[in-house]
Short mmCIF file of the C-alpha atoms (twelve columns), coordinates in Angstrom:
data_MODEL
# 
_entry.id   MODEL 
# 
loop_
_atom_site.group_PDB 
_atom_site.id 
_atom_site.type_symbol 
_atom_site.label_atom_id 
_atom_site.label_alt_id 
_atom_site.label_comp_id 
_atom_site.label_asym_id 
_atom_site.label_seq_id 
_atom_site.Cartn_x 
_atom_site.Cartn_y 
_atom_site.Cartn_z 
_atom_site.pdbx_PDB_model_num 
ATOM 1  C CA . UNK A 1  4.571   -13.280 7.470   1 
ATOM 2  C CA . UNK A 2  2.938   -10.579 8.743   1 
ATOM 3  C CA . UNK A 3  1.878   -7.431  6.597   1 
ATOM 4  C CA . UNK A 4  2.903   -4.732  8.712   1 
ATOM 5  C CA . UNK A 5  6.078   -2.681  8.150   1 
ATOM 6  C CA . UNK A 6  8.774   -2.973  11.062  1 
ATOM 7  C CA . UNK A 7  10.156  0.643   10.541  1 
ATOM 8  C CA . UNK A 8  7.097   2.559   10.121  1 
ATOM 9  C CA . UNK A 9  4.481   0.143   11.332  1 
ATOM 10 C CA . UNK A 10 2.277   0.704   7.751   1 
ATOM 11 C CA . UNK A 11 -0.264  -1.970  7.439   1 
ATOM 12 C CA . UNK A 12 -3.628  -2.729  5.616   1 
ATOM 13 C CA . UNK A 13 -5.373  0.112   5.283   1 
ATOM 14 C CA . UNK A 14 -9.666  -0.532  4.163   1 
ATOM 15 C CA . UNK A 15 -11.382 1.452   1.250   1 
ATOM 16 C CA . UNK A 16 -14.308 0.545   -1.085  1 
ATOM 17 C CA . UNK A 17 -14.117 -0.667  -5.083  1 
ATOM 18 C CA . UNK A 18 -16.736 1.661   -6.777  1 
ATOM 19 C CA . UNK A 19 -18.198 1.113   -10.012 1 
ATOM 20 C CA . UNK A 20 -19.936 3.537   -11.973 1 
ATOM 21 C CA . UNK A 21 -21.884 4.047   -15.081 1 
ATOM 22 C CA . UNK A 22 -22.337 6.398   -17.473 1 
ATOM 23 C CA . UNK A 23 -21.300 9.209   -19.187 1 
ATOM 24 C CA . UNK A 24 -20.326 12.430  -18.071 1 
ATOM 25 C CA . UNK A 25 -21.813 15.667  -17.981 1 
ATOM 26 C CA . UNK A 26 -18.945 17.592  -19.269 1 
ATOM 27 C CA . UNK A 27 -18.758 14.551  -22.303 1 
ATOM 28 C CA . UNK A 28 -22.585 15.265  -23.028 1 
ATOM 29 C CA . UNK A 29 -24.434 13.297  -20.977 1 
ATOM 30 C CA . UNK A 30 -26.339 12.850  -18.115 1 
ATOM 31 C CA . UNK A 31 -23.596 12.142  -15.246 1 
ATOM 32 C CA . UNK A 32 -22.172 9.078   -14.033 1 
ATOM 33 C CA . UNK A 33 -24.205 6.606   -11.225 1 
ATOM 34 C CA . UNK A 34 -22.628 4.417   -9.192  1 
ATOM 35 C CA . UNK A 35 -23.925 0.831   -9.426  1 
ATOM 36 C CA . UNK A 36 -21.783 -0.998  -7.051  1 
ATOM 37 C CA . UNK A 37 -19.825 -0.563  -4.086  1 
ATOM 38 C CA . UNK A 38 -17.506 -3.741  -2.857  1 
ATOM 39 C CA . UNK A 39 -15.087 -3.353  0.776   1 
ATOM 40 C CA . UNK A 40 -11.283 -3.555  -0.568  1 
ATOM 41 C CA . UNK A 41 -7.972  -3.779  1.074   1 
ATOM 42 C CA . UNK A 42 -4.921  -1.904  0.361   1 
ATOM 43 C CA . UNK A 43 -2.000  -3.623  1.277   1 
ATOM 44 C CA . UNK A 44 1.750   -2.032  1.359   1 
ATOM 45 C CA . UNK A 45 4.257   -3.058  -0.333  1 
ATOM 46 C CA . UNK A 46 6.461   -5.419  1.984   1 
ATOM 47 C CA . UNK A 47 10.130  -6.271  1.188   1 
ATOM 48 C CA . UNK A 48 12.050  -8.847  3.076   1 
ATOM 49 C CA . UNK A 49 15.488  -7.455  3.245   1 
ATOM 50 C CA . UNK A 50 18.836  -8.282  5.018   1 
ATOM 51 C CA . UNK A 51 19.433  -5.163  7.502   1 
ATOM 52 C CA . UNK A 52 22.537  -4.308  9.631   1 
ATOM 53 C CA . UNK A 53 21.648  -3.807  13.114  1 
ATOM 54 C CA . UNK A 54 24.858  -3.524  15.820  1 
ATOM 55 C CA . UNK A 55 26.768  -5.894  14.346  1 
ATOM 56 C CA . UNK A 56 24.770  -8.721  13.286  1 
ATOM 57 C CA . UNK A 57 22.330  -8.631  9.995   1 
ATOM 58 C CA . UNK A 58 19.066  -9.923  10.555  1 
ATOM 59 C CA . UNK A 59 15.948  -10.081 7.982   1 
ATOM 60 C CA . UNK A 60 13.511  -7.882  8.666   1 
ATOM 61 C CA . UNK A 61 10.180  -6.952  6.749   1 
ATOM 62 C CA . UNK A 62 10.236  -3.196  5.336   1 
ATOM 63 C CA . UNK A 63 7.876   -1.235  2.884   1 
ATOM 64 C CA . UNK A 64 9.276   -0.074  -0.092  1 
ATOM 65 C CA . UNK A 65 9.003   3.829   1.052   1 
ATOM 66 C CA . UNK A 66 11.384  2.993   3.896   1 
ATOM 67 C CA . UNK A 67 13.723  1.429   1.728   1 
ATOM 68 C CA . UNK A 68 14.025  4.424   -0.511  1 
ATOM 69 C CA . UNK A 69 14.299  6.536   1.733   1 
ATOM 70 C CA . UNK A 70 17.025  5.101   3.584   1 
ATOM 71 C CA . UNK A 71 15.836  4.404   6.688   1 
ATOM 72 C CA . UNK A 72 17.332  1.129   6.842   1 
ATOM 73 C CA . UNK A 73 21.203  0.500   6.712   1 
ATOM 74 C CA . UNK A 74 21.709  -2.550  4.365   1 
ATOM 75 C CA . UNK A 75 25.130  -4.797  4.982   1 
# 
């Protein structure tokens, strides 16, 4: 299945994972440091849902954000 959204086309976006160390200045101490940075994904939430399209229903793959906001006309 793929991991892209048929309505909107959302798909995997990339970001990093950073850890830090420390306590902060405004807590009393000297700030916080980042130790580690590690590449992430951020995947959307996919749905596979029974649409209405003309007059058949077909399964499609939708993000939740579509759903709720009715862009999709379910049988």
């Amino acid at each position: 299945m793929s991991k892209v959204c048929e309505i909107c086309g959302k798909k995997p976006m990339t970001g990093n994972k950073i850890i830090r160390h420390g306590l902060e200045k405004a807590k009393g101490g000297i700030g916080l440091h980042t130790t580690g940075i590690t590449r992430r994904r951020f995947m959307p939430n996919l749905q596979s849902v029974r649409v209405k399209e003309g007059g058949t229903t077909v399964r499609r793959t939708v993000c939740a954000e579509c759903i709720r906001a009715g862009l999709i006309e379910k049988p």
